[in-house]
C-alpha positions in Angstrom: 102.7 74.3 77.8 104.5 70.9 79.9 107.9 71.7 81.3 109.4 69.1 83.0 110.9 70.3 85.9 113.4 67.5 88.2 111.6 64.6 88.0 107.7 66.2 87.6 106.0 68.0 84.5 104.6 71.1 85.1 101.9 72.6 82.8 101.5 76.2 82.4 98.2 77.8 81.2 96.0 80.5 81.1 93.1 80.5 82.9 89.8 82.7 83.3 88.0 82.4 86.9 85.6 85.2 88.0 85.9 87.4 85.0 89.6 87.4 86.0 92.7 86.0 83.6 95.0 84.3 85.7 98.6 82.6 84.8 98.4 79.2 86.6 101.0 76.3 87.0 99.6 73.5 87.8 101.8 69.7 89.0 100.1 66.6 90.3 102.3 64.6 93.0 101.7 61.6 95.0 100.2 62.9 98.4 98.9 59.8 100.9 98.6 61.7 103.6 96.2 64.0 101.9 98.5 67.1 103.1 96.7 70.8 102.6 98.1 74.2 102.3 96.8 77.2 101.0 98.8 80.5 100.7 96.9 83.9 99.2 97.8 87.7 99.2 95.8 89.4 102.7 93.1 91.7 101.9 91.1 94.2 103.6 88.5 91.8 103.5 90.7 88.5 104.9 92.1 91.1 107.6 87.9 90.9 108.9 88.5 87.1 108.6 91.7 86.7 110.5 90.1 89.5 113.4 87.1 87.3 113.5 88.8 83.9 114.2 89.9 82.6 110.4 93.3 80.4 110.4 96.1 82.3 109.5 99.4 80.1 110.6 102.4 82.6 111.1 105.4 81.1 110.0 108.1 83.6 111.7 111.1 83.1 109.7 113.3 86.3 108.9 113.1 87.8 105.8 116.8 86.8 104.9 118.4 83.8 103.9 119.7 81.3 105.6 122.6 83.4 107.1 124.3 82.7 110.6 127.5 83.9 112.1 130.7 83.2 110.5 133.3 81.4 112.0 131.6 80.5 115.0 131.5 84.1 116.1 129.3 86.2 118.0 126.9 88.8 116.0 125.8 91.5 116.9 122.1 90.7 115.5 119.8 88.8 118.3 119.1 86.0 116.0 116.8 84.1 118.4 114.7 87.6 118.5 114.7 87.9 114.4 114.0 84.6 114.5 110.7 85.4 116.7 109.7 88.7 115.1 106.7 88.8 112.5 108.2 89.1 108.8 106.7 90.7 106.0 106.1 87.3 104.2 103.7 86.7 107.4 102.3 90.3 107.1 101.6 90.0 103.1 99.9 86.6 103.2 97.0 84.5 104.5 98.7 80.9 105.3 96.1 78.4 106.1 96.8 74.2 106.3 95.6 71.1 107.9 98.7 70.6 109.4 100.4 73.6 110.6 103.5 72.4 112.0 104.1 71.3 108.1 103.3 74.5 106.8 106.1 76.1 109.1 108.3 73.3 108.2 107.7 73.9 104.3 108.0 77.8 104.2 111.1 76.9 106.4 112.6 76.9 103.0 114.2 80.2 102.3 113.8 79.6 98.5 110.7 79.1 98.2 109.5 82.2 100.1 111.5 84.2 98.2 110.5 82.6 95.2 107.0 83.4 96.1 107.9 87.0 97.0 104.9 89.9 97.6 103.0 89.5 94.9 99.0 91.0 95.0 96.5 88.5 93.4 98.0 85.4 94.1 97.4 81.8 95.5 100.1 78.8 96.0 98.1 75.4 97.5 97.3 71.5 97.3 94.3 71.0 95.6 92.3 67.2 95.4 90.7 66.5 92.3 87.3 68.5 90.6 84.3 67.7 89.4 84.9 70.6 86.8 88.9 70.2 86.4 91.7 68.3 86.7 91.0 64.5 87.9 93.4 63.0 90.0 93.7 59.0 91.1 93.5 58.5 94.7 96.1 59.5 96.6 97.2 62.6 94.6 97.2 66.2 94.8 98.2 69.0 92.7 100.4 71.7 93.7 98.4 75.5 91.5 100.2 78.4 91.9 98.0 81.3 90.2 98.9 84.8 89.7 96.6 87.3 88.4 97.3 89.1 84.4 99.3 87.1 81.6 102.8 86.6 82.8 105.1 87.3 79.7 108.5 87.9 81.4 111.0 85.1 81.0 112.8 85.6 84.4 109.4 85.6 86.0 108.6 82.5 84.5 111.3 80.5 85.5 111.0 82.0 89.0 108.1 79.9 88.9 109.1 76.3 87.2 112.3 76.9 90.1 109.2 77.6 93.3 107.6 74.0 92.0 110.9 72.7 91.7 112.4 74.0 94.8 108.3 73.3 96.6 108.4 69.3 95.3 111.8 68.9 96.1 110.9 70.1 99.6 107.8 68.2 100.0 110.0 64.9 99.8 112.4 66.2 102.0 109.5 66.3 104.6 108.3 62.7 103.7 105.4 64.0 102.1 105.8 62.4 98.5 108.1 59.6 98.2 111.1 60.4 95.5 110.0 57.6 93.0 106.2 58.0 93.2 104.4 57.6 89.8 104.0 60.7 87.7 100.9 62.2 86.5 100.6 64.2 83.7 97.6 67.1 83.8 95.8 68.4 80.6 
């Protein structure tokens, strides 16, 4: 299935990797700079990982939205130490990048980490072209969110075609695909 979704299409599909059915959503955008991220569920096993040196970039933002004092008044929350503190987005996945100052920038976006919410078997990332998959010109990525089972529930679904809208609209906000790049359609 193709959605459009803003000024991209989106394709939805189901995949099989690993004798493992996954619902994936799939976008290519224009990426120059060859900008990475990679975002997964933690595991026991990527707990080893992260104890024996792997990336894992912390982001650090709260886990509420983008809320601050009103009127200019003092709260009573220490929002300089909640902005500090580990949050469970940080303690439920593995972020990894080529650029972490990006990555904190991106998952900045209160959206789109809400949108992604704990969810076990999952991966959100850039992705270059594959021998055995999508081919992509030079100079484009795709943007693969895959979560594990046969989504069938509506709201869940457009959860997901808002994170790519939400995640594009973000990444040219940050200057990393220009607004009126050519589109590419995947198969």
């Amino acid at each position: 299935m193709r959605v459009p979704v803003g000024d991209w299409m989106v394709t939805v599909d189901v995949h099989q990797a690993d004798k493992m059915t996954f619902t994936r959503y799939r976008c290519a955008f224009a990426n120059p700079g060859r900008l990475r991220f990679h975002i997964r569920s933690k595991s026991l096993l990527s707990n080893l990982g992260i104890a024996l040196g792997m990336q894992d970039i912390q982001v650090g933002h709260p886990d509420f939205g983008p809320h601050e004092p009103m009127f200019g008044t003092d709260s009573f929350v220490d929002l300089e130490e909640m902005r500090n503190r580990r949050s469970e987005f940080d303690d439920t996945y593995i972020i990894q990048g080529d650029n972490p100052r990006f990555v904190v920038d991106f998952f900045r976006n209160y959206r789109i980490r809400d949108l992604l919410r704990p969810k076990q078997g999952m991966r959100f990332e850039t992705r270059e072209s594959e021998v055995f998959g999508d081919s992509l010109p030079a100079g484009f990525s795709k943007l693969e969110y895959l979560e594990q089972g046969i989504l069938r529930k509506a709201d869940r679904l457009n959860e997901l075609f808002d994170l790519f809208g939400e995640s594009l609209e973000t990444l040219v906000k940050l200057g990393v695909t220009p607004q009126n790049a050519a589109r590419i359609e995947l198969q």
